[in-house]
C-alpha positions in Angstrom: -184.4 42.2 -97.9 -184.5 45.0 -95.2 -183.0 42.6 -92.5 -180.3 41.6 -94.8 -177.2 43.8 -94.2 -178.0 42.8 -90.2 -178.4 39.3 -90.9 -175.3 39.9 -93.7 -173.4 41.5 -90.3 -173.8 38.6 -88.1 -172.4 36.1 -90.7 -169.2 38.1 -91.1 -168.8 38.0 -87.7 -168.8 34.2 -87.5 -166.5 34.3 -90.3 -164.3 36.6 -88.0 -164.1 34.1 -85.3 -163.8 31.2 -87.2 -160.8 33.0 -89.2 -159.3 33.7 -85.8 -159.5 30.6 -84.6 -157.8 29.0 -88.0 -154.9 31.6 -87.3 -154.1 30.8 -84.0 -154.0 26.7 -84.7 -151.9 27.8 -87.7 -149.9 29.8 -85.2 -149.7 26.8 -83.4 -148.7 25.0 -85.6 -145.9 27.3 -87.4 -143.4 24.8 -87.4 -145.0 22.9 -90.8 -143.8 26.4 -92.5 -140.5 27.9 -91.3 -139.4 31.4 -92.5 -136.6 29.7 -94.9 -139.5 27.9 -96.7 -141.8 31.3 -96.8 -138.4 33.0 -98.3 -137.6 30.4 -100.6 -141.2 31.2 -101.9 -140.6 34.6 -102.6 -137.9 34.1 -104.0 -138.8 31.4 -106.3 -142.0 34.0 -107.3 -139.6 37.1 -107.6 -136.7 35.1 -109.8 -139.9 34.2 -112.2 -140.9 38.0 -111.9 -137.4 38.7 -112.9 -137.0 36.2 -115.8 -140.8 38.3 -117.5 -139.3 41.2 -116.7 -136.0 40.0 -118.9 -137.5 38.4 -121.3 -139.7 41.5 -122.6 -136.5 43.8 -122.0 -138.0 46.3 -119.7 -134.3 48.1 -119.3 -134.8 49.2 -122.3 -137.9 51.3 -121.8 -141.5 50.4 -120.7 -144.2 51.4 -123.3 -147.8 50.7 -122.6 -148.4 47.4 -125.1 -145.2 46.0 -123.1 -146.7 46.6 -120.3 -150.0 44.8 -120.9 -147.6 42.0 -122.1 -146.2 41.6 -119.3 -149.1 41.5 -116.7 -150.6 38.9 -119.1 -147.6 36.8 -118.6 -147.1 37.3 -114.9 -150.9 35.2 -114.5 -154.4 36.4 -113.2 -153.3 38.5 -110.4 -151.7 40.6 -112.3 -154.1 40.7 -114.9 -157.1 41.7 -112.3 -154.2 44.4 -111.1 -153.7 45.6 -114.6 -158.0 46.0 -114.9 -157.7 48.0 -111.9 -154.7 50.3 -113.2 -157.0 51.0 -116.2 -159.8 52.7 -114.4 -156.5 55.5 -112.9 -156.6 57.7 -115.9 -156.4 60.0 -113.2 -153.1 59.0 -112.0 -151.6 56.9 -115.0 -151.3 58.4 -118.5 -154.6 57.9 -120.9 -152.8 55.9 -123.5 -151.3 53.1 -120.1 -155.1 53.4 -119.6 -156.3 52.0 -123.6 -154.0 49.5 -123.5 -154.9 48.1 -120.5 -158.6 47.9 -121.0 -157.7 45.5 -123.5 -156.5 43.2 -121.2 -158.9 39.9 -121.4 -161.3 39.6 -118.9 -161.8 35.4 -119.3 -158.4 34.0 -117.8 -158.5 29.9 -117.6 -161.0 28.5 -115.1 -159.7 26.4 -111.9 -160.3 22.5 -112.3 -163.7 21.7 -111.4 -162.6 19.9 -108.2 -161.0 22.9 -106.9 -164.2 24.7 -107.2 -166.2 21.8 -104.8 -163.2 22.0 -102.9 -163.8 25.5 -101.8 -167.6 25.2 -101.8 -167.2 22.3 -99.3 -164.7 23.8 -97.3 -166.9 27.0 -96.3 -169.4 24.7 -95.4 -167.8 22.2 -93.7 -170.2 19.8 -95.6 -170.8 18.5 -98.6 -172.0 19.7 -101.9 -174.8 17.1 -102.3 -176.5 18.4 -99.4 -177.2 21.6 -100.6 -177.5 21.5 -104.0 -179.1 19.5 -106.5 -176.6 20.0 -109.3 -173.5 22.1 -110.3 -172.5 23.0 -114.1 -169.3 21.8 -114.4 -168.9 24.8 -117.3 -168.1 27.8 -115.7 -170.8 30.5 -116.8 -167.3 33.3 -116.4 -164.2 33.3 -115.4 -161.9 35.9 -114.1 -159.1 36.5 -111.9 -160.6 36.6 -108.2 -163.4 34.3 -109.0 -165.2 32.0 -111.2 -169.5 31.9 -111.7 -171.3 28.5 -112.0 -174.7 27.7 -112.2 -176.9 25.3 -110.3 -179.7 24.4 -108.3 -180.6 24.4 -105.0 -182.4 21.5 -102.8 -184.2 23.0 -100.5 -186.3 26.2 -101.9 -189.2 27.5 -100.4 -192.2 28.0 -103.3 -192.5 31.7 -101.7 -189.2 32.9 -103.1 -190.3 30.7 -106.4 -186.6 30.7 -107.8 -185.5 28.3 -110.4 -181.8 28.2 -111.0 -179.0 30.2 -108.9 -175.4 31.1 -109.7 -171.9 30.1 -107.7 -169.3 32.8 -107.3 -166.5 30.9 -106.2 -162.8 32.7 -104.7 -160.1 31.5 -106.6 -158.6 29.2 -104.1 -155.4 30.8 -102.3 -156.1 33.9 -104.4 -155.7 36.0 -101.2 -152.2 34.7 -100.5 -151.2 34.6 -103.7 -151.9 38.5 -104.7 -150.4 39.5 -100.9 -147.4 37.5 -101.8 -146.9 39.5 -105.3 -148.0 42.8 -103.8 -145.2 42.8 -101.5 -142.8 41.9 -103.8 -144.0 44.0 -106.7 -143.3 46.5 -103.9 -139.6 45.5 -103.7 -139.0 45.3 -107.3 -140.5 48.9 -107.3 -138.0 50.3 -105.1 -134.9 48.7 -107.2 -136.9 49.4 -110.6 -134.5 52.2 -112.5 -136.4 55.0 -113.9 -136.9 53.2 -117.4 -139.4 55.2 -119.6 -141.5 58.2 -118.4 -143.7 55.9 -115.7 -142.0 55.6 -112.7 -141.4 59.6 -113.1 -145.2 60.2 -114.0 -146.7 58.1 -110.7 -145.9 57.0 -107.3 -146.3 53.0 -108.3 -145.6 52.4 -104.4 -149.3 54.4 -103.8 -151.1 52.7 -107.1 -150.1 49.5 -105.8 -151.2 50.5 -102.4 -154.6 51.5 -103.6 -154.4 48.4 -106.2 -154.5 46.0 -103.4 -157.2 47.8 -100.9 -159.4 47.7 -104.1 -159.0 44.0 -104.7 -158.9 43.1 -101.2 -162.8 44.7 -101.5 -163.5 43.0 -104.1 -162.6 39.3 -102.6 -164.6 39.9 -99.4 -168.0 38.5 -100.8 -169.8 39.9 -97.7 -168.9 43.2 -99.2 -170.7 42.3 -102.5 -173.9 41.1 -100.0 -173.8 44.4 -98.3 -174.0 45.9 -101.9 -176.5 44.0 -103.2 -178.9 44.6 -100.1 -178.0 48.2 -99.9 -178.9 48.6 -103.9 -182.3 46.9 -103.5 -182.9 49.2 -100.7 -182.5 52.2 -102.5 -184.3 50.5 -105.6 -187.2 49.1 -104.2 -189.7 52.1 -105.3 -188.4 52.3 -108.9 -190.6 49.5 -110.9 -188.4 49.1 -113.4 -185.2 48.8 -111.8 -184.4 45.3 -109.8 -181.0 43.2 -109.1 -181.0 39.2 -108.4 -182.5 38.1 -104.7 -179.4 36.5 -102.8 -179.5 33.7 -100.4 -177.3 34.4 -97.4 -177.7 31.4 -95.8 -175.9 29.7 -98.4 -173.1 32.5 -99.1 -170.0 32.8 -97.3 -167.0 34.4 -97.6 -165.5 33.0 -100.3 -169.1 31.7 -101.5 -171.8 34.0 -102.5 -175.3 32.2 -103.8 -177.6 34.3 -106.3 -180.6 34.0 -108.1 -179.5 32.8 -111.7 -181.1 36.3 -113.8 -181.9 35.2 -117.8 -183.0 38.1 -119.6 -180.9 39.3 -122.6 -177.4 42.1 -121.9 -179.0 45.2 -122.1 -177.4 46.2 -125.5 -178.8 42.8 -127.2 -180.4 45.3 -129.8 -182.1 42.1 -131.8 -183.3 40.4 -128.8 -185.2 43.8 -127.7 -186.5 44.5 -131.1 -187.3 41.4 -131.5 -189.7 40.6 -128.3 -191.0 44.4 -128.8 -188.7 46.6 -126.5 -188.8 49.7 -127.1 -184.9 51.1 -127.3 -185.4 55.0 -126.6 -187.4 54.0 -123.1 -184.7 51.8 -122.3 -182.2 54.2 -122.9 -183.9 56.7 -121.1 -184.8 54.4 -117.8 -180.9 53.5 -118.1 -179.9 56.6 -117.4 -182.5 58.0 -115.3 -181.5 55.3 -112.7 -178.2 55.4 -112.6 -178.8 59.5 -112.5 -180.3 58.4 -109.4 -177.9 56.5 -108.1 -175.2 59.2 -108.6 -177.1 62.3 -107.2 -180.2 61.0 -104.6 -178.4 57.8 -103.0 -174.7 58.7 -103.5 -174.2 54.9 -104.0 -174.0 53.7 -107.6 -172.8 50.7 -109.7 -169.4 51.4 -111.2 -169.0 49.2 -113.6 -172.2 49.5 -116.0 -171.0 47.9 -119.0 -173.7 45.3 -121.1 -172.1 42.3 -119.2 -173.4 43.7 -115.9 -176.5 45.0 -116.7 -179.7 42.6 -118.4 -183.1 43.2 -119.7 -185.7 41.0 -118.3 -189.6 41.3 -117.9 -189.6 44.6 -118.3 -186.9 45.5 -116.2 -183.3 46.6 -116.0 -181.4 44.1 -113.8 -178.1 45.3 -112.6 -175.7 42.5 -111.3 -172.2 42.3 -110.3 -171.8 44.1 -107.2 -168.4 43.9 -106.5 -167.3 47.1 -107.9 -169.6 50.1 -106.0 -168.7 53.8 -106.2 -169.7 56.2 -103.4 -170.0 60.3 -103.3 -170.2 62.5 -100.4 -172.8 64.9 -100.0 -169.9 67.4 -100.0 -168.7 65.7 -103.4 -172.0 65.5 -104.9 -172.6 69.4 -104.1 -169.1 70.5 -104.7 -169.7 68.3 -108.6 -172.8 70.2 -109.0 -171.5 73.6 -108.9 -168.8 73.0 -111.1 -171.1 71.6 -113.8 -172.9 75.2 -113.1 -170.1 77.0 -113.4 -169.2 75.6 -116.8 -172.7 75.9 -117.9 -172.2 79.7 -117.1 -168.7 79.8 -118.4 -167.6 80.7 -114.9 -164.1 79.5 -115.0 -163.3 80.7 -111.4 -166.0 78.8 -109.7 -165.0 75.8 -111.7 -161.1 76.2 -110.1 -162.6 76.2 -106.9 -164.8 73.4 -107.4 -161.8 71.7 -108.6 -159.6 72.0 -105.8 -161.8 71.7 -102.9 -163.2 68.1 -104.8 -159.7 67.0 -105.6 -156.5 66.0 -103.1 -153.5 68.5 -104.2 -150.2 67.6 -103.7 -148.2 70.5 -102.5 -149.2 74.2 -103.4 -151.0 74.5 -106.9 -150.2 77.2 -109.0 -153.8 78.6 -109.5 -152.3 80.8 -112.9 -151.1 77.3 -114.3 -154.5 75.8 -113.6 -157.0 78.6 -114.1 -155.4 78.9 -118.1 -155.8 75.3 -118.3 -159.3 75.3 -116.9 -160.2 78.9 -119.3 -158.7 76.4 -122.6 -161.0 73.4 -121.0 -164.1 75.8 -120.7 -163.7 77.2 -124.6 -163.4 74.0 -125.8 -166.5 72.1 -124.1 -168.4 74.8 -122.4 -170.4 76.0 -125.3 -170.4 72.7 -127.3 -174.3 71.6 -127.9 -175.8 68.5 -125.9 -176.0 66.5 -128.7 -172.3 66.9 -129.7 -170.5 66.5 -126.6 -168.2 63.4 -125.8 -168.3 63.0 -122.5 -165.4 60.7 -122.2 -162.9 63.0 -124.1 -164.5 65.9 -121.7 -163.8 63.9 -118.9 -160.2 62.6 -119.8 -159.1 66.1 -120.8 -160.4 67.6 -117.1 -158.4 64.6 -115.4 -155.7 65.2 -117.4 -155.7 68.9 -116.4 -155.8 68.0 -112.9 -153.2 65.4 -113.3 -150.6 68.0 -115.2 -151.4 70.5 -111.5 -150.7 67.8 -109.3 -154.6 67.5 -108.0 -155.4 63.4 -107.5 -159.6 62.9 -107.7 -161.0 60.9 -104.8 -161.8 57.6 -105.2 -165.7 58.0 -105.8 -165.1 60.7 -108.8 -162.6 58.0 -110.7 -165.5 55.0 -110.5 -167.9 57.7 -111.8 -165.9 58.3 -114.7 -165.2 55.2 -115.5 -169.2 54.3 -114.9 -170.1 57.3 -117.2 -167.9 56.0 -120.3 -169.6 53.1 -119.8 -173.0 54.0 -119.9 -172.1 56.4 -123.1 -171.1 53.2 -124.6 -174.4 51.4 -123.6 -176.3 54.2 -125.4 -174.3 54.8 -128.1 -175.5 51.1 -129.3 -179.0 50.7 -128.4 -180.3 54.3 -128.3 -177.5 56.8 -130.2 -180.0 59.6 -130.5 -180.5 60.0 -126.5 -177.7 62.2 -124.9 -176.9 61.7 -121.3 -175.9 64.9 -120.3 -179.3 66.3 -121.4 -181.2 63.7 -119.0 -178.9 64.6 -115.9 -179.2 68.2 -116.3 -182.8 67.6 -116.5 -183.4 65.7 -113.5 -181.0 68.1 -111.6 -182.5 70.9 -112.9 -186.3 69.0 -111.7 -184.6 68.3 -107.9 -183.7 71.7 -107.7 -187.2 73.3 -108.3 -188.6 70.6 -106.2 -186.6 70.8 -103.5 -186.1 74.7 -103.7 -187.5 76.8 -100.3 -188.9 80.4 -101.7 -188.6 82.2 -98.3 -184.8 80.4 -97.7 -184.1 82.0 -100.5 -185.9 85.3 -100.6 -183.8 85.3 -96.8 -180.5 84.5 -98.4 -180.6 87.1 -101.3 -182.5 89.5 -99.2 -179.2 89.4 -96.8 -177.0 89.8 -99.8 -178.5 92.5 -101.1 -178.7 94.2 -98.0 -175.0 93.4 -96.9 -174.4 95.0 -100.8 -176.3 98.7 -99.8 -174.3 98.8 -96.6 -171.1 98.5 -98.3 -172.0 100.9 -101.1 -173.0 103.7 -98.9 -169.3 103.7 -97.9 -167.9 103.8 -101.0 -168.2 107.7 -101.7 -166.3 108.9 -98.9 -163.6 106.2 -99.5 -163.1 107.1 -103.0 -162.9 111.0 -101.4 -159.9 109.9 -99.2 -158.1 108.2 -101.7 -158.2 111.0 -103.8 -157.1 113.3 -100.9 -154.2 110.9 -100.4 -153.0 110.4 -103.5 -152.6 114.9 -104.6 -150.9 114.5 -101.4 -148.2 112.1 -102.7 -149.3 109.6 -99.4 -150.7 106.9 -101.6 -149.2 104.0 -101.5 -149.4 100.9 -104.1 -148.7 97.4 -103.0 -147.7 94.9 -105.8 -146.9 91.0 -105.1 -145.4 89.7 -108.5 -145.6 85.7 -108.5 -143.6 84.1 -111.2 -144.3 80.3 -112.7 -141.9 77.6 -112.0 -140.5 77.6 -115.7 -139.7 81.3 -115.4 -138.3 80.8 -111.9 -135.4 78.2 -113.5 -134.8 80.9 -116.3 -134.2 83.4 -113.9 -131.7 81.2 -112.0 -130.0 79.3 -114.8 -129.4 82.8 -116.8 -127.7 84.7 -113.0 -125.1 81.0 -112.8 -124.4 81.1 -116.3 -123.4 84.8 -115.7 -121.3 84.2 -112.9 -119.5 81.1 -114.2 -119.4 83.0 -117.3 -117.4 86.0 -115.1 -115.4 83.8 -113.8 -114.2 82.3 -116.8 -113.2 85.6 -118.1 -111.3 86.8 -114.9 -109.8 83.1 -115.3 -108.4 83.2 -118.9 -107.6 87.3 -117.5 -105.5 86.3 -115.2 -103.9 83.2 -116.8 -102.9 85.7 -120.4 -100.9 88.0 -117.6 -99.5 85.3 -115.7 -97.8 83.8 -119.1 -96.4 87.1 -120.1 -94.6 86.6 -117.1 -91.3 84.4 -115.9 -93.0 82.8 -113.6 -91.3 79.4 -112.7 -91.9 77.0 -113.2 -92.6 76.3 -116.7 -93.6 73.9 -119.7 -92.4 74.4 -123.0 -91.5 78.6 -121.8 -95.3 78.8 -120.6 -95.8 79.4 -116.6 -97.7 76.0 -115.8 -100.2 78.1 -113.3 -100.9 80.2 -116.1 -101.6 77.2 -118.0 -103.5 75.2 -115.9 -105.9 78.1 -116.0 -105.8 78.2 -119.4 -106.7 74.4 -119.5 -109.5 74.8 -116.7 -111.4 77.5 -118.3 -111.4 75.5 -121.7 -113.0 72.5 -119.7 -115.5 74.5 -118.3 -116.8 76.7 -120.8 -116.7 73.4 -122.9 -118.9 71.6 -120.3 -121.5 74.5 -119.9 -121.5 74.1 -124.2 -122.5 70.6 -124.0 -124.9 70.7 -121.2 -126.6 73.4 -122.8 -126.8 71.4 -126.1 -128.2 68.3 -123.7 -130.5 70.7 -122.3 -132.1 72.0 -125.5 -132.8 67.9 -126.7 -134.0 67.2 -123.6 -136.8 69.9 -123.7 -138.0 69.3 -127.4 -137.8 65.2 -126.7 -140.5 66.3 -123.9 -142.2 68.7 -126.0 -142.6 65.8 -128.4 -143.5 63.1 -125.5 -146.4 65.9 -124.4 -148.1 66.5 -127.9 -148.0 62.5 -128.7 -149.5 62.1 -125.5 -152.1 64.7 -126.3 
């Protein structure tokens, strides 16, 4: 397993060569597909894009259930896009997020023939001379690819492996969702601003992220990579293990695994039943996945039961498509702001918060450090026991959201991974809290790892840097007092104001001056009629009462726009407390 990322390496780079190769004789041969035929394939896609679109009346607002609707319409691309928007609750609203976790994993499996198709293609050889048998039944089915189980010929008794598992690509999948991505691009751009969406998220950057995120997931040699990096970092923990892959049948679109039995770790009746017990389960769960997060910065993402099996004795994690990845940087910076809301420090958590997170623009620190002081009161002295660490986490990412502060990448899959694995225990071991665990095994690392004399050095410094300061402070306090029975001292005051008050300000001065203007309008008109000014309608000077008539319009339009103004802001005072 230690050669296998090299050996993982060299096979993409045949695959490289080979693609190459297949590009230039499709170059070559370009004139089978002309640009008219690759247009009238667009637009044949985007006029059935349209006619979904029509049909569920998106004009008339986008809500998230119409949403889901409408991804589950547009096929198993867009489904697999819509599983991906889910895990955003960083970037799209929380209740776009519930909705589209519902969207059903199990789309219809490709025809059987398609599936050797593909198998036989990668190898350039046929199925029978590899395997013994194939399942016709898929084992799962989802949008990118599609597991079946069978066995293969030629197995050395060392590795002493019964069955494997088939993950097959979708065939065309990669065409297909490049095709929709670029025109689900285009459709963005002449997409009106129905609903609050396209005003709460750039779609043009989800999609962008979207696609690099399923592009990962259909490179198979990625999921190799994964798998051999995982058993690398696993391979001293006894109870933790993931299914041995055989690269020399696995390809691109291919990828051949040991087929793992065992029960879904949450299979509460199987694990009573063959004399588990739950709480060490629980607790090895956690531990490991702990250890993923904070020792190897490389952890499984997407821990639901599905992915994760009990067998022997040991937790099996499968399914390494979906990997999450911290920074030293980001697993320090995450550290202190757990510390600091342990200790209630709301300032240290703001600056953990904005040099983890990617801000967009210049945050207003007031805005955020109230928001943070609310988030702190509420959680920060809430028992272990209690604490929902989902609702903790989707009320930080909604602060950061509201100050315009995107998480990176790694920090989203480790939320998502964490609601998971609160989900996991809340079935098979309720009583065992998470956050106790973690804190725990920091806590452990930190005493372990902690260097007396570095740190006798460090405060030592600190406290010396402290006494040199403090001897000055006398004599400055005496020339400040000299200074100020002088009259010399001088006080500098910067006065910041938010946004909102910033549009008061400026909305009350125009109102004024249109307001003064008016006046010296209807002023001037009243004079100019008591005079014989010519000409005139019906005796009245007709400057005099064109003024008359343009001050009425105005002062009527600044009536109604205030009206409009005042419905606006309590239909998105409303909007914000349902979405809280």
């Amino acid at each position: 397993m230690a050669d296998l990322t090299d050996l993982v390496s060299k096979m993409r780079q045949v695959a490289d060569a080979q693609a190459d190769k297949a590009e230039a004789e499709k170059n070559g041969s370009a004139s089978k597909e002309t640009g008219k035929e690759r247009s009238a394939e667009d637009s044949a896609r985007f006029k059935e894009i349209k006619a979904v679109l029509a049909r569920n009346k998106i004009t008339r607002g986008i809500s998230p259930e119409k949403l889901r609707v409408i991804l589950e319409e547009l096929g198993p691309t867009y489904i697999k896009l819509g599983q991906i928007m889910s895990m955003h609750s960083d970037i799209l609203p929380k209740r776009y997020c519930d909705e589209l976790a519902k969207l059903n994993f199990d789309v219809p499996p490709m025809p059987f023939n398609e599936v050797i198709e593909v198998i036989e293609d990668s190898y350039g050889s046929p199925c029978t001379d590899i395997y013994e048998w194939i399942d016709e039944k898929p084992l799962g089915s989802a949008s990118i690819a599609q597991v079946h189980r069978a066995r293969l010929k030629n197995v050395s008794s060392e590795d002493s492996i019964g069955d494997v598992i088939i993950k097959v690509q979708r065939k065309g999948v990669y065409e297909i969702m490049s095709r929709d991505i670029s025109l689900l691009h285009r459709l963005v751009k002449l997409m009106p601003p129905v609903g609050d969406l396209k005003n709460i998220v750039d779609l043009d950057m989800v999609l962008d992220e979207m696609w690099a995120v399923a592009k990962e997931e259909m490179d198979f040699f990625t999921e190799a990579c994964n798998m051999a990096e995982f058993a690398r970092n696993n391979k001293n923990v006894r109870y933790v293990g993931c299914p041995k892959m055989f690269p020399e049948y696995s390809t691109d679109k291919v990828l051949v695994m040991e087929y793992i039995d065992g029960c879904s770790i949450d299979d509460v009746e199987y694990l009573t039943a063959h004399g588990y017990d739950l709480d060490e389960i629980g607790e090895k769960f956690v531990n490991n996945f702990i250890k993923q997060v904070m020792n190897d910065g490389f952890f499984h993402a997407d821990p639901h039961p599905g992915n994760v099996k009990v067998r022997d004795g040991k937790i099996i994690w499968i399914d390494m498509g979906m990997m999450g990845r911290l920074s030293e940087r980001d697993r320090r910076l995450m550290v202190r702001g757990v510390r600091g809301i342990a200790l209630h420090d709301i300032q240290a958590v703001e600056n953990a918060v904005l040099d983890l997170g990617q801000v967009s623009g210049t945050p207003d620190r007031d805005k955020l450090y109230i928001d943070l002081k609310g988030f702190i009161e509420q959680y920060g002295s809430v028992s272990f026991g209690s604490l929902d660490i989902a609702a903790a986490l989707q009320c930080l990412m909604d602060i950061m959201k509201e100050n315009g502060i995107a998480l990176p990448h790694g920090m989203t899959l480790l939320c998502r991974g964490l609601a998971h694995m609160q989900g996991v225990l809340a079935t098979i071991s309720p009583e065992i809290n998470m956050l106790q665990i973690a804190t725990a095994r920091i806590t452990d690392e930190f005493i372990e790892n902690l260097d007396i004399k570095e740190e006798l050095m460090k405060y030592g410094r600190a406290l010396y840097r402290a006494a040199d300061k403090g001897i000055e402070l006398p004599s400055l306090t005496a020339q400040a007092m000299k200074e100020y029975l002088a009259g010399q001292s001088k006080v500098n005051i910067t006065i910041s104001s938010s946004k909102e008050v910033d549009e008061l300000i400026y909305s009350s001065i125009r109102n004024v001056v249109i307001g003064l203007g008016v006046a010296a309008l209807l002023i001037s008109s009243s004079i100019m009629c008591l005079t014989e000014m010519k000409p005139q309608v019906f005796g009245i000077p007709v400057l005099g009462a064109l003024g008359f008539v343009f001050a009425m319009v105005v002062s009527g339009f600044l009536v109604i726009r205030n009206i409009a103004l005042k419905i606006a802001y309590r239909r998105r005072r409303r909007r914000k407390n349902k979405h809280l």
